[in-house]
C-alpha positions as CSV (number, residue, x, y, z in Angstrom):
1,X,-12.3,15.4,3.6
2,X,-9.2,15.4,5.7
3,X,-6.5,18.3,5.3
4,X,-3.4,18.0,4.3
5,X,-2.2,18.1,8.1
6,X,-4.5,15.8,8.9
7,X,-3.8,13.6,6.4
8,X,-0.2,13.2,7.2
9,X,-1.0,12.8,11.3
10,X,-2.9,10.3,10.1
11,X,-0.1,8.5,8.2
12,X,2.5,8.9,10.6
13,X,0.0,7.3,13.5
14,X,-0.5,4.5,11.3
15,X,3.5,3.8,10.2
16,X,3.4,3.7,14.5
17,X,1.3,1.4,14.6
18,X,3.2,-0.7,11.9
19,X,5.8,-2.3,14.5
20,X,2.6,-3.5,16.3
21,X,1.0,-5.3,13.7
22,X,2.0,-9.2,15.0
23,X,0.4,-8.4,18.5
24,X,-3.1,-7.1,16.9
25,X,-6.2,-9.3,17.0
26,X,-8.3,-10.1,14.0
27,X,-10.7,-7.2,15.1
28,X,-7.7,-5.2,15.3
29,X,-6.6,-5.6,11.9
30,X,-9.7,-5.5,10.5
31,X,-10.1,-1.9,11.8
32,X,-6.2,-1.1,11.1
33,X,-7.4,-2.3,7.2
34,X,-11.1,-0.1,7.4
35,X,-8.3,3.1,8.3
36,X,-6.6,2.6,5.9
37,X,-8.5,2.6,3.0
38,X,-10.6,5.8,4.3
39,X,-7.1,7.5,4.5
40,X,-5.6,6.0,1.1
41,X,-8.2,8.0,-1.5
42,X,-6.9,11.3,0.3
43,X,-2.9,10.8,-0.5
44,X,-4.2,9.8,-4.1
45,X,-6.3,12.5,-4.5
46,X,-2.9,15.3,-3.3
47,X,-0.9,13.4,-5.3
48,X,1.0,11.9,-2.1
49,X,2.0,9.1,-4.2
50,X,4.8,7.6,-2.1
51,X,2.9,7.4,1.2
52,X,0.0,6.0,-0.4
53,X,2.2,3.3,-2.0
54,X,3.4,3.1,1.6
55,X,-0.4,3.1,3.6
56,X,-0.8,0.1,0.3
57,X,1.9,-2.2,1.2
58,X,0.8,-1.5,5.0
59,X,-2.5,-2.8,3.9
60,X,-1.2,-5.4,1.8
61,X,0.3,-6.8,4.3
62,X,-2.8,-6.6,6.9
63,X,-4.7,-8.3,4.2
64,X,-2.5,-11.1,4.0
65,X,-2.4,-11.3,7.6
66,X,-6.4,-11.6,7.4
67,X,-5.5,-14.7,5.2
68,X,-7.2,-12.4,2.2
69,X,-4.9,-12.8,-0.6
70,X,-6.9,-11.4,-3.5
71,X,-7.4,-8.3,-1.3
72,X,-4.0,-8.3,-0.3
73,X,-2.8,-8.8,-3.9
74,X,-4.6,-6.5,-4.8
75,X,-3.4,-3.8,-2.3
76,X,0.0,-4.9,-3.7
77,X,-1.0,-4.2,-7.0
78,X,-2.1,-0.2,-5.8
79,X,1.2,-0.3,-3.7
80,X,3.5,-0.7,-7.0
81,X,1.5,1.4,-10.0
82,X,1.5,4.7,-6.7
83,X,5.5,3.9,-5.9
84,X,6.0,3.8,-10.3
85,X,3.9,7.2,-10.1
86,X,5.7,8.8,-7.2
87,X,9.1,7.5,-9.1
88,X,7.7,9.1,-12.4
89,X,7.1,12.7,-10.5
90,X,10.2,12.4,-8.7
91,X,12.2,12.2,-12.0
92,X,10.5,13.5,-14.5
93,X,10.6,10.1,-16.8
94,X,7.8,8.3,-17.8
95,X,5.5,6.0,-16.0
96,X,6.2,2.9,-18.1
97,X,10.2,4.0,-17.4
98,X,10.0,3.3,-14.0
99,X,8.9,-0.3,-14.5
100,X,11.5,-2.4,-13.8
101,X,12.9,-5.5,-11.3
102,X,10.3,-7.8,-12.5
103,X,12.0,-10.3,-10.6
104,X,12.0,-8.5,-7.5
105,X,8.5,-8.2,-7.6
106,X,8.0,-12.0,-8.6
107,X,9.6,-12.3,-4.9
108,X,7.4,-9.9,-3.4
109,X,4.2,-11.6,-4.7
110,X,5.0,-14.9,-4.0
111,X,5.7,-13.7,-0.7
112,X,2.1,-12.5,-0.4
113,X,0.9,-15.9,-2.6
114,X,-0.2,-13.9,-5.1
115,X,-0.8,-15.9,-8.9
116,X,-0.2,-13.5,-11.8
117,X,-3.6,-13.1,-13.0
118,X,-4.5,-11.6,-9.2
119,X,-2.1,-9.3,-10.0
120,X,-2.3,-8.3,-13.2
């Protein structure tokens, strides 16, 4: 298991490599995709909610670049419920409080072609 320094090294090499993400091959993004789901179950797991809804979108959208939509929906899916969970610890309100733009998010998953039962 990765420490906590470790974990965020980690991160912050893979928000670098973010700005790449056009130029990267298929093999490329398919390793990019492997990292980051080794690294994601770590940020759950300290309860680093809001980069592991950031390391989600990042894979998201790597997953959509793979022409993967269920994974990438998916991804999305994890991306939302940690950003509601890091919202709920940041403020103190409930879970279910935090749940809100639904029209927003429409965007965002059409934007990935996600259908709502993918999503749900």
């Amino acid at each position: 298991m990765l420490n906590l320094v470790q974990r965020y090294v980690a991160a912050a090499l893979l928000f670098g490599c973010a700005g790449l993400a056009p130029a990267l091959s298929s093999d490329a993004d398919r390793r990019l995709s492997d990292t980051l789901e080794q690294v994601l179950p770590s940020l759950v797991s300290s309860g680093d909610y809001r980069s592991a809804s950031k390391l989600s979108f990042q894979l998201a959208t790597v997953r959509s670049r793979m022409n993967e939509p269920a994974a990438a929906c998916s991804a999305l899916s994890q991306s939302l419920a940690q950003y509601r969970t890091a919202l709920s610890k940041e403020t103190g309100e409930p879970v279910y409080a935090a749940a809100s733009n639904e029209d927003g998010m429409q965007e965002i998953r059409s934007k990935f072609g996600c259908t709502v039962a993918q999503f749900g």
